[in-house]
N, C-alpha and C positions, 0 to 999 in steps of 0.2 A: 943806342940801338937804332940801326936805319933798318928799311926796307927797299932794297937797291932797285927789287926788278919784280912783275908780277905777269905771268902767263893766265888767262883762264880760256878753258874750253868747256862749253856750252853750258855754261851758268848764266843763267836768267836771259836777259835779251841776248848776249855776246856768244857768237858761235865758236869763232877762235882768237883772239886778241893776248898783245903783250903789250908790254909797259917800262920805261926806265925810268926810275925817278931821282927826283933832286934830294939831295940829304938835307935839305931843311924844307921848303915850301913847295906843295904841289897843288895845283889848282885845276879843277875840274870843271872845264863849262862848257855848256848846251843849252840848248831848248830842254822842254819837261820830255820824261819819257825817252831820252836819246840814254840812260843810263850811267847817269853820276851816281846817281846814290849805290847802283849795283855795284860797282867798284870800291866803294866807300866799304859796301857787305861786305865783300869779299875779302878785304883785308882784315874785316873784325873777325869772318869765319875759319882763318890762317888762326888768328889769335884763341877763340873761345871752341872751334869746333862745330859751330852753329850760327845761322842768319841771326842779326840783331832786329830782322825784320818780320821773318815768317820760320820759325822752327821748325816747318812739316818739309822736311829734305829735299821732299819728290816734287815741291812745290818750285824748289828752286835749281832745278834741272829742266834746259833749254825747250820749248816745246818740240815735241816731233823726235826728241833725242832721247838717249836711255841711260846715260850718266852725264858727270859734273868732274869736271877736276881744276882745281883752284892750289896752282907752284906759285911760293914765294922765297926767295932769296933775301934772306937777309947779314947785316953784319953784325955780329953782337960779340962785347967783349973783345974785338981786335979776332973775333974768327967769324968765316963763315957759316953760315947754318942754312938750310935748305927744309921750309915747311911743304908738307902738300896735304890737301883734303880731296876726298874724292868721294863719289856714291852713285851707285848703281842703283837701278831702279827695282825695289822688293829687297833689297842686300842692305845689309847693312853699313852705313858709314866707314871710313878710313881715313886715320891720321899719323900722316909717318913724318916724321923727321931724324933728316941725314938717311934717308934709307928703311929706315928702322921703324916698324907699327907699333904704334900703344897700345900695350894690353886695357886700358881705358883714358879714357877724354881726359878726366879728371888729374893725368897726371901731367898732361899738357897744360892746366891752366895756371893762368903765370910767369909760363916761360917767354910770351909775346906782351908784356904789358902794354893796352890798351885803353884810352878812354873817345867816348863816339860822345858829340852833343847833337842832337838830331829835332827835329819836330815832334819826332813819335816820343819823345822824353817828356812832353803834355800829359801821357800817360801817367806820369809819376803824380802827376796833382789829380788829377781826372776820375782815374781807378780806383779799384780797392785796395785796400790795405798788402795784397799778395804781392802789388807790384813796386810794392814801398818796400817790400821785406827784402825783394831780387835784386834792388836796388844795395841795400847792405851789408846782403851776403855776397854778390858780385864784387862786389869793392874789399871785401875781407878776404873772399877768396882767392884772390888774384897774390896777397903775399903768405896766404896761411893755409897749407894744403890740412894741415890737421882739423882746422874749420870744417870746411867742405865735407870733409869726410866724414864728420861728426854730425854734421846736415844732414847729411844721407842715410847714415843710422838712424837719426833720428826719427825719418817723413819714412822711412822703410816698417818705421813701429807703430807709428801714429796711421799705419794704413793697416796694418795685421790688428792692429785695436779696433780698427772700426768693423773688419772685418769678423771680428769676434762677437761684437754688439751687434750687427745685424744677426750673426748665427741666432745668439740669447734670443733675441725679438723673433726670426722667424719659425724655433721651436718651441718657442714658448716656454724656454728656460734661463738659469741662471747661475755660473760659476765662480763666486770673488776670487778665490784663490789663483784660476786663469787669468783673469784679469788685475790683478795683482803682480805679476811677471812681470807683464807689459806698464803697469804703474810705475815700476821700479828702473827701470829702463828710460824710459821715458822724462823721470825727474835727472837721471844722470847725464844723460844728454842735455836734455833743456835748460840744465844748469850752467853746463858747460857753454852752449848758445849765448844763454841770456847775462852771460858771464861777460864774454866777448863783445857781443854787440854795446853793451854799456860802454864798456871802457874802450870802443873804437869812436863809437858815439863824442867822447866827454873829448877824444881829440881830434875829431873832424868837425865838430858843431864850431870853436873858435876860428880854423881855418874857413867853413863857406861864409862866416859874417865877415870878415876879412874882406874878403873876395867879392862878394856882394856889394859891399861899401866900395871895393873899388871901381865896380861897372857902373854903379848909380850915383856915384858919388855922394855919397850917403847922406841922399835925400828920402831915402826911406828906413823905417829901423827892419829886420827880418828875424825869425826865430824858427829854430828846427830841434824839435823833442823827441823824444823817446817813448811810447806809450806802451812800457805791459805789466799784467799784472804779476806778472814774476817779482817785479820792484820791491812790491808790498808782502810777499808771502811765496812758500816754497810750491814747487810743482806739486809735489805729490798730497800736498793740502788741498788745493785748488781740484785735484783730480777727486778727491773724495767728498767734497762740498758738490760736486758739480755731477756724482754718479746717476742718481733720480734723472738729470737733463739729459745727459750722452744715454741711457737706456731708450729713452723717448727717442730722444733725434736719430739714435743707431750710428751716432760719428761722435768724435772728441774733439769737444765744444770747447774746452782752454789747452793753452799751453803756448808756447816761442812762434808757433804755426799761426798766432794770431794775434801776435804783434805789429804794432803802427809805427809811422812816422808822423809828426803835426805840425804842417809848416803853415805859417803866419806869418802877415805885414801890418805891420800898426796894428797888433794885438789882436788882428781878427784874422780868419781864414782866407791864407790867398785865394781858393779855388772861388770864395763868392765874392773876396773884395778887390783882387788884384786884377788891374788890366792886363788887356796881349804882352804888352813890352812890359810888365813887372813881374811877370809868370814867366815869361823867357828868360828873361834878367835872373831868377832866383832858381831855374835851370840849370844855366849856365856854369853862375855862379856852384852849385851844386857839383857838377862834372869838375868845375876846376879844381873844385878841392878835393874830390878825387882823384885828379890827377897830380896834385901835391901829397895827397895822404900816399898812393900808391910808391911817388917817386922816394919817396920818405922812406920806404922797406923795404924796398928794392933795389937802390941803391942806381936805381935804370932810366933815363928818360922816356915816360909809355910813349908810343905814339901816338897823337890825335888826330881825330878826324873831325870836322865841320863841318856839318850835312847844311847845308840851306842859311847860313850863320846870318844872315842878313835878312830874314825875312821876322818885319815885326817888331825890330826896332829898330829907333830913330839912328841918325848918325851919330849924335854924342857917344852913345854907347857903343856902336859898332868902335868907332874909335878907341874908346876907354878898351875894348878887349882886343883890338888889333895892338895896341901896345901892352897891355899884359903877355901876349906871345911874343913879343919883340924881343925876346929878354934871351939869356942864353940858360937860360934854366929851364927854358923849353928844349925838345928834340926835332924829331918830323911835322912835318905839319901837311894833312891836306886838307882841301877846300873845294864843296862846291858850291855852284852860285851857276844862273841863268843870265847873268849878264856879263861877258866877259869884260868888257872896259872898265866897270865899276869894281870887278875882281882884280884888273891890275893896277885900278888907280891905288886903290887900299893897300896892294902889298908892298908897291914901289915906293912906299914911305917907310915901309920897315930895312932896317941894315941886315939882312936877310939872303941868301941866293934863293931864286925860285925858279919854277918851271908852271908855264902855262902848257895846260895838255886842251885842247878843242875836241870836245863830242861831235858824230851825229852821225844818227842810225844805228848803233852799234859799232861805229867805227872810229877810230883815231886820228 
């Protein structure tokens, strides 16, 4: 799957801008602020429907302007296909391809396979537990639409439940039997989640230690777990052990909506023992095997993107993963970087074709 051409108009700094790019390496450089990383969105927002940076739509429609339209041409399977997204300000989003709207996002995702390695993926160590879980289901959902939609069942019930619970608390009553519905509901779904997530778990956890070992050259050991209590016991067990707490809190306190990830280096928690460059490294290492797990189902090479790929670690490793893309088991590649020289010293060692694109101001 390539991405041959990209038009955007008035998305984010760029008022009107096109693009041709190379089927394997594209490299994005500028000064900060001239709008690498926008381009980099734009492609994931063809893909997923949504900024990988700011979700709020109207955030990322040009100043002074009152919509966004983001054309991408791509070649997939020996045919043409043609994405656009677009939004008007107060209107809701649009996503058509070949012509043709989606009756929802949802049925779009997947069909761009994508994976982005960015800075803002610090996040994933940093934050809460929500941003560990987007993290799994993004990666699931990308080849399992029946996932997704099972997702959405289920965070549609786990929000009609809470809103039952506060009703109880704010009249000062109480109905098991309503809230029994939504019990039952809720264990079938969550089963079905906590199903999935295991066993995608049990075959990407050997994939990013792989992967890991190969950027650090495995000088450090790394581990990434699973953490819910669905493991130990059914939903609808948890749900009734736990009734007395959810009436108190007025929300539901277990269940797949409150499951973790536990990632570790030398048996301790990266986020308090891991340096810059070994929390980048375990990143990385992360997206890549998402990009292995994804190409694995898909049968597709995602495309990726490198937001900032050189900030924070050394050059060993910049190496170690400039040649892990060297390979033909990779697809597209883009890149950006603030130094254009250092961006084509590193590419010009890879047997590669590339395209260097030069920013500044919004322009090409």
């Amino acid at each position: 799957m390539i991405l041959k051409s990209l038009s955007l108009i008035n998305y984010k700094n760029f008022e009107a801008i096109n693009f041709e790019f190379d089927h394997k390496i594209n490299c994005l450089v500028g000064n900060n602020g001239v709008g690498k990383t926008n381009i980099l969105d734009a492609i994931y927002h063809l893909s997923f429907g949504k900024s990988y940076f700011n979700p709020i739509t109207s955030q990322n429609i040009r100043h002074t302007s009152d919509f966004f339209v983001i054309d991408g041409h791509y070649e997939k399977d020996e045919r043409d296909e043609k994405v656009i997204v677009s939004a008007k300000r107060g209107q809701k989003k649009v996503i058509k391809r070949n012509a043709k709207t989606y009756d929802t996002f949802s049925e779009h995702i997947g069909f761009l396979p994508l994976v982005i390695i960015s800075p803002a993926d610090r996040d994933l160590i940093t934050e809460g537990s929500d941003t560990r879980r987007k993290f799994i289901d993004g990666v699931i959902s990308q080849s399992d639409s029946g996932y997704l939609s099972t997702l959405l069942k289920y965070s549609k019930i786990v929000s009609q439940r809470n809103s039952l619970l506060k009703y109880f608390s704010a009249n000062n009553t109480f109905d098991p039997t309503q809230l029994e519905i939504y019990n039952l509901q809720l264990d079938e779904f969550g089963s079905i989640i906590h199903k999935k997530r295991a066993a995608f778990l049990e075959t990407f956890i050997p994939i990013f230690i792989n992967r890991y070992h190969a950027i650090s050259s495995g000088q450090e050991e790394v581990s990434l777990s699973y953490q819910s209590k669905l493991s130990e016991t059914s939903l609808s067990i948890l749900l009734e052990q736990n009734l007395a707490k959810d009436r108190m809190l007025q929300y539901t306190s277990v269940g797949v909506h409150k499951d973790d990830l536990s990632f570790e280096i030398d048996g301790h928690p990266i986020k308090k023992f891991g340096s810059q460059g070994q929390q980048k490294s375990f990143l990385i290492a992360l997206k890549l095997a998402q990009f292995d797990f994804i190409k694995k189902q898909s049968n597709v090479n995602p495309i990726l993107l490198l937001d900032d790929i050189f900030d924070k670690l050394d050059e060993k490793r910049v190496e170690h993963i400039i040649k892990l893309v060297d390979d033909q088991n990779f697809g597209q590649l883009f890149i950006s970087d603030t130094h254009a020289d250092r961006t084509e010293d590193v590419v010009k060692k890879i047997s590669q074709s590339y395209k260097i694109i030069k920013l500044e101001n919004g322009h090409a």
